[in-house]
N, C-alpha and C positions, 0 to 999 in steps of 0.2 A: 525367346530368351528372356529371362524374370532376373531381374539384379536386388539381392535384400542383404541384411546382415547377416553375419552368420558367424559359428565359431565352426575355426578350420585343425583339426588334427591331424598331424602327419607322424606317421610311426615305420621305421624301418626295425632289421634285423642286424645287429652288429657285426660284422666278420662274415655276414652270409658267405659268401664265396668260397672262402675260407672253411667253413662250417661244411657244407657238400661236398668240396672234393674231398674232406676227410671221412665223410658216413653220409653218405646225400639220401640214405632212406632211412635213417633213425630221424638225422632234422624235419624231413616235409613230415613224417609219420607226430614227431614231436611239435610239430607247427601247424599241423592238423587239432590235434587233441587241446592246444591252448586255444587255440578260436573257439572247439567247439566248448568247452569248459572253462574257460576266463575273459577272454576276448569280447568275444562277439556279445556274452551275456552281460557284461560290466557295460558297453556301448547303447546295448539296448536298456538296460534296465537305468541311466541317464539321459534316455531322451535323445540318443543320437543315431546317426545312421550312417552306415558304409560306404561310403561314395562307390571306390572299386580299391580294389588289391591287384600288389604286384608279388613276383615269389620272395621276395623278402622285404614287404610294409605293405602298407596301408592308407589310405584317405578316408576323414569321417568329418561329417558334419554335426554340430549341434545348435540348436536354438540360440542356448543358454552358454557364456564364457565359463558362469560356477560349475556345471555339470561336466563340461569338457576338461577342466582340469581336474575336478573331482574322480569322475573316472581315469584319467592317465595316471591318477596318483593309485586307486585303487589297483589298477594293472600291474604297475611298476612294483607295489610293496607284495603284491603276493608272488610274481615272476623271483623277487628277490627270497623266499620261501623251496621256490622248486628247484629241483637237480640239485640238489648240495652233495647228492653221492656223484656228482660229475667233478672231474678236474674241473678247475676255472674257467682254463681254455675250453673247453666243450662244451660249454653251459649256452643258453640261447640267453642275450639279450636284446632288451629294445632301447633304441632310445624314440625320446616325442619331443613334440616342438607344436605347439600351438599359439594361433593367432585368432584375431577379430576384426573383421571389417567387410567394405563392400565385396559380395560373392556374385558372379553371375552360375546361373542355371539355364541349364540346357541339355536335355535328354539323358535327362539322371545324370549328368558330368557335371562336374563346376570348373570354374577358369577365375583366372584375375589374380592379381597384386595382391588380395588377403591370400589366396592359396598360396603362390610365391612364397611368401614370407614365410608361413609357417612351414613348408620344406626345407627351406635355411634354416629355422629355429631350429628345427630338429639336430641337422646336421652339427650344431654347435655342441647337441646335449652330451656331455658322458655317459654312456654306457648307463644302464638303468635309470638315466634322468629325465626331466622334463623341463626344456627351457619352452618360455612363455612371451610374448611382447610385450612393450609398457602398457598397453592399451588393455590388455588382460590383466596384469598383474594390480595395476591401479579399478579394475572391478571387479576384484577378486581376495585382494588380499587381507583383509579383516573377514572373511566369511568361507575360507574353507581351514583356517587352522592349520597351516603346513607353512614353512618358513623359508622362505625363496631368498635366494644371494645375489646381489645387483651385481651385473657382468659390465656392466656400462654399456658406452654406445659400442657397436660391431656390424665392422662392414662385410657386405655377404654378398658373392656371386649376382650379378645381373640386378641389382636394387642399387640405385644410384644413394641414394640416403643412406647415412649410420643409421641401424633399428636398437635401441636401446634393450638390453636381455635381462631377464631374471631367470635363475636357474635353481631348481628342486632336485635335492640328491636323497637318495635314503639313508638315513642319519646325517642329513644336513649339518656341518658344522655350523657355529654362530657366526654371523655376518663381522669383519673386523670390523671397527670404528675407525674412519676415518681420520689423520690429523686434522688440522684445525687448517693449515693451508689448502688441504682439499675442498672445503668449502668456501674458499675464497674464490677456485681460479676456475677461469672461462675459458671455454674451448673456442676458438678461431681459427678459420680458413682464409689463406692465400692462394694467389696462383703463382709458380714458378713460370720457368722463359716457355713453355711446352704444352703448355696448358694444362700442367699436371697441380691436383687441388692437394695441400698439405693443411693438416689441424697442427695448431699450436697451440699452447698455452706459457703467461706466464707467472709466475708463485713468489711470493718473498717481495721484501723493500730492501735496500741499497746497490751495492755496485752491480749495472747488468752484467749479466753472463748469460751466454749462447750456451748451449749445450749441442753438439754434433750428434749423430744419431750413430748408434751403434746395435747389435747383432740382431734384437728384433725389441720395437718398442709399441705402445700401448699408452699414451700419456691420459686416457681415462682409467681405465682400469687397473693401471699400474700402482694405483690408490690402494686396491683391494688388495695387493700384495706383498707379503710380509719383506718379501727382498729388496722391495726400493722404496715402498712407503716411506718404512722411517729410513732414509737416505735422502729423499727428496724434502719431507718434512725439515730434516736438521742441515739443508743446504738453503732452503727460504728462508732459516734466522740469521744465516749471514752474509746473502744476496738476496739479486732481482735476477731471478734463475729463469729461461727462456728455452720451452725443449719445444719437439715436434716429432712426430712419427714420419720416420722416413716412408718417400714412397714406396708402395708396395704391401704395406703394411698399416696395425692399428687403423684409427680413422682416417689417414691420408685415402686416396686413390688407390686401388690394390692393381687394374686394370691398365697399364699401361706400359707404351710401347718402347722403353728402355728406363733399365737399369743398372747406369754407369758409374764410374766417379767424376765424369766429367759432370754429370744430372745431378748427383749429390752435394758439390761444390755448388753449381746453380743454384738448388734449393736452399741450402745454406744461408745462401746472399738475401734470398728471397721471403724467407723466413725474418733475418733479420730488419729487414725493409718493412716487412709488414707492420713487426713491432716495433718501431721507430727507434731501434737500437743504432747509433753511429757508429761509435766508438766504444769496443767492449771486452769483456775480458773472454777468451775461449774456451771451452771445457771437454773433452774426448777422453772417451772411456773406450779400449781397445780398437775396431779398427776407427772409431769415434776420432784419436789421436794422430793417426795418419791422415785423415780426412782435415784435422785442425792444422795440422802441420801446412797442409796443400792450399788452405785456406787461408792462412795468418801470411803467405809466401807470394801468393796469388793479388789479395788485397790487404797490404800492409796500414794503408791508412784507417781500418776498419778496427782494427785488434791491440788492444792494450797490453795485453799480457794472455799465457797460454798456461793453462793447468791440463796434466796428460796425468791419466790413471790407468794402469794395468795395459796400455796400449802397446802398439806395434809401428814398427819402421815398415815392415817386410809382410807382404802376407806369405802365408803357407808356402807357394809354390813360387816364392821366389828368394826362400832363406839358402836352396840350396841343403836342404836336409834330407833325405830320404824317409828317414823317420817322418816329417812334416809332411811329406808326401801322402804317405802309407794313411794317415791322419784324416787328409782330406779325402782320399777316397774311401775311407770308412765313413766318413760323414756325409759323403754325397752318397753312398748306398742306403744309408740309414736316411735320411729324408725322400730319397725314392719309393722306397720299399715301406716306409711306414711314417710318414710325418704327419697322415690325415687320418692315421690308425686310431682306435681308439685303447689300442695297448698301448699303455703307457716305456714300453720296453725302449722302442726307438728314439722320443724324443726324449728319457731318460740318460740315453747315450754322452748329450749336450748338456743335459742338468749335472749328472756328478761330473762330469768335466769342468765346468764353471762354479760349481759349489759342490766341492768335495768334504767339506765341513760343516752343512748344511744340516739343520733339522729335516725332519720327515714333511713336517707342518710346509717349511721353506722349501724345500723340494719337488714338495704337488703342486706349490702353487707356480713356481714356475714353468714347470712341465706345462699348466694349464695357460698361462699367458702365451708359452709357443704356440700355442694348440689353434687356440684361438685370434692369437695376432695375422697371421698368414699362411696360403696355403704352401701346397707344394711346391708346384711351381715358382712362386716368389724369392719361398727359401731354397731353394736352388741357385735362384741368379744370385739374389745375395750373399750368398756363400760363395760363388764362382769369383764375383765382382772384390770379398775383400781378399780372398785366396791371391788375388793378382796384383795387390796395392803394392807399391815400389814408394815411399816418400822420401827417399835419400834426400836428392837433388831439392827438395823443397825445405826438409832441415836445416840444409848448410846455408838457407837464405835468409833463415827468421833470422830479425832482429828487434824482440821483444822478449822484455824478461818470462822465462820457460820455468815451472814447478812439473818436475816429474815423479812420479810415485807408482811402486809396483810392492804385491806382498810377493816377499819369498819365495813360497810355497806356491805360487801359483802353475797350474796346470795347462791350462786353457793356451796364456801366452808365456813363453819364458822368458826372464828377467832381464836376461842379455838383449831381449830389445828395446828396453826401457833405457839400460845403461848405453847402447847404440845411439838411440835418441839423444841420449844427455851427451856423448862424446859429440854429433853433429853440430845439435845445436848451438851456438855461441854464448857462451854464460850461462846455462842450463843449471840445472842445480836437480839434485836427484835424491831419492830419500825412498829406502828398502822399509816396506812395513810387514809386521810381523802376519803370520797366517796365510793360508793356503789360496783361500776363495776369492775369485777373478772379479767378483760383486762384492762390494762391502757391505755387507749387512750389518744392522742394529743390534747391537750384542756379541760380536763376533770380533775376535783380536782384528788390527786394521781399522776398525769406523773411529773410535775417537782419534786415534793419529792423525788418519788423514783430516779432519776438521780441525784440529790444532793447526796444523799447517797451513791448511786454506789460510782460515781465518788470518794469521800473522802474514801468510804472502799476500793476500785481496788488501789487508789494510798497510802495506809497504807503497805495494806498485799500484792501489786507484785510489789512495788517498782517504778508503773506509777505515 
């Protein structure tokens, strides 16, 4: 057994299964003909070599990091040239995922941690892309000319580590610019009561504020995306704003053996403990709100004041709606059936639901942060878990001044649980903002309102 460096390419087929039961002798005939004509020549003519083949991917070695991504970029752009006389759906794509580092060999096979990783990478990519490690992309990226998009860190099946990603799409949009708070803030790890590890971070100076965790988070990458960028940016100029990826998800722990609300309220505490937050203001955004309710009710001495946006008293299956019903089992069939898909159709389903007013631009990107914050499995409990939330009885207990705010037009959750909440709560104060989308985006009727508001209620009740 010989252990060296090595660059590791991992290439699968997208939809193969899918792809065969519908013509399973047009794809192998068509998966034949690209090896022997693009494949196989593009790998050899960079200096690499085929480890083995499965019926839908590939393992390859190279020497060289430059030549391994050089050739998958080559692959990728001419694949993206063939079958245009096919529908979409019918077309063969790849995706790739490459990595560097220690390789063992062994009877022409390789094994080890650098292969691993580049199997996840892969798995990350969209459909004609190529995601890379940091380790590649920092000896790579001023020398092959192609412009890769920081995905941040991402946690991935059986790799105890977040592996930080960059990803290559063909016509690569340009990378956003970051605010100016995302260069400030640092990722941090606690452990809750269970041994479960959560990442937090915190952004902004004055009044702290918790943030509760809601439908699927991402607090690195969440940067790169147009829906909470500027949301998070223009909430650090008027706090000391504290989120965290709930378990299951983003950089917390994905792997772990419950997903409750009792474990959420835990985590909650535990987060806050980390950040030496005492006394603080709470912030929940849909089921984010029921979560803050249970928690300001739970530990009163911890919570100055509670700001609820777009949230819920009730989840789904317990409004007593039918309609609510019918809802969630559309949604539980759509992340069964396709949450790890790389048609974007499924996790579409939750995008124009939550952002019905959304650009195109704002739409991919959220799709994409589902995509890659958790898998199926995950998003299933969590969706079971806020499906079942009940916070009545924790309403009728706060006794701290409540800011409630919901748009309209919202879809996602309806209004009348927002004004539920404010009839429970004792002194609640509620305020309808204009526009449809469950996310307030930058630009979009609802984001300056709701900072209006903040800002005069944070500077009322914490003395900011």
């Amino acid at each position: 057994m010989e252990r060296r460096l090595a660059a590791v390419l991992a290439a699968d087929m997208v939809g193969y299964s899918r792809l065969m039961e519908k013509d399973e002798e047009s794809v192998l005939a068509r998966q034949k003909s690209f090896r022997k004509t693009l494949i196989d020549p593009q790998i050899a003519l960079h200096r690499g070599r085929i480890v083995k083949t499965t019926g839908d991917g590939m393992l390859a070695e190279f020497a060289s990091a430059q030549d391994a991504v050089k050739c998958a970029i080559e692959i990728q752009n001419d694949m993206g040239r063939r079958e245009t006389d096919l529908d979409e759906q019918q077309r063969i794509h790849y995706r790739v995922g490459i990595n560097l580092g220690d390789v063992l060999f062994e009877d022409d096979d390789i094994f080890g941690d650098g292969v691993n990783v580049a199997a996840r990478l892969e798995g990350l990519a969209e459909p004609g892309g190529v995601c890379i490690s940091d380790i590649v992309y920092q000896t790579v990226a001023d020398r092959v000319g192609e412009r890769f998009r920081d995905m941040g860190g991402q946690r991935v099946k059986n790799i105890s580590r977040p592996i930080r990603v960059w990803q290559w799409s063909p016509g690569s949009r340009p990378e956003r610019k970051k605010p100016e708070a995302a260069a400030r803030q640092s990722i941090r790890y606690c452990t809750s009561s269970d041994g479960v590890h959560l990442a937090y971070a915190t952004i902004g100076e004055g009044q702290p504020v918790l943030k509760a965790p809601n439908w699927i988070n991402h607090i690195e990458y969440e940067w790169q995306n147009p829906v909470w960028s500027g949301f998070f940016a223009e909430f650090a100029k008027q706090a000391s704003l504290t989120r965290f990826d709930q378990r299951g998800n983003g950089l917390s722990d994905w792997e772990v053996d419950e997903i409750s609300q009792e474990r959420m309220i835990d985590d909650m505490l535990a987060v806050a403990d980390a950040a030496g937050l005492e006394r603080f203001a709470l912030f929940g955004i849909s089921q984010g709100a029921a979560m803050s309710m249970r928690f300001a009710a739970t530990y009163p001495e911890r919570v100055k004041c509670l700001i609820l946006l777009g949230g819920y008293v009730r989840g789904r299956l317990v409004r007593g709606d039918p309609e609510q019903d019918r809802f969630y089992q559309i949604a539980q069939t759509m992340i069964q059936n396709g949450w790890g898909s790389p048609s974007t159709l499924y996790r579409h389903f939750f995008t124009s639901t939550y952002l019905p007013d959304a650009t195109q631009e704002e739409a991919n990107s959220f799709d994409e942060l589902q995509r890659i914050s958790t898998n199926t499995e995950n998003a299933l409990r969590i969706l079971h878990m806020n499906a079942e939330m009940n916070a009545e009885k924790y309403a009728a207990a706060i006794r701290v001044p409540t800011l409630i705010l919901h748009c309209g037009g919202d879809r996602a959750v309806p209004v009348e649980e927002s004004r539920l909440a404010a009839r429970l709560i004792p002194g609640a104060s509620f305020h309808e903002l204009p526009g449809s989308n469950h996310i307030l985006i930058e630009g979009h009727p609802g984001f300056v309102e709701f900072f209006d508001a903040l800002g005069l209620f944070l500077r009322e009740h914490t003395g900011n």
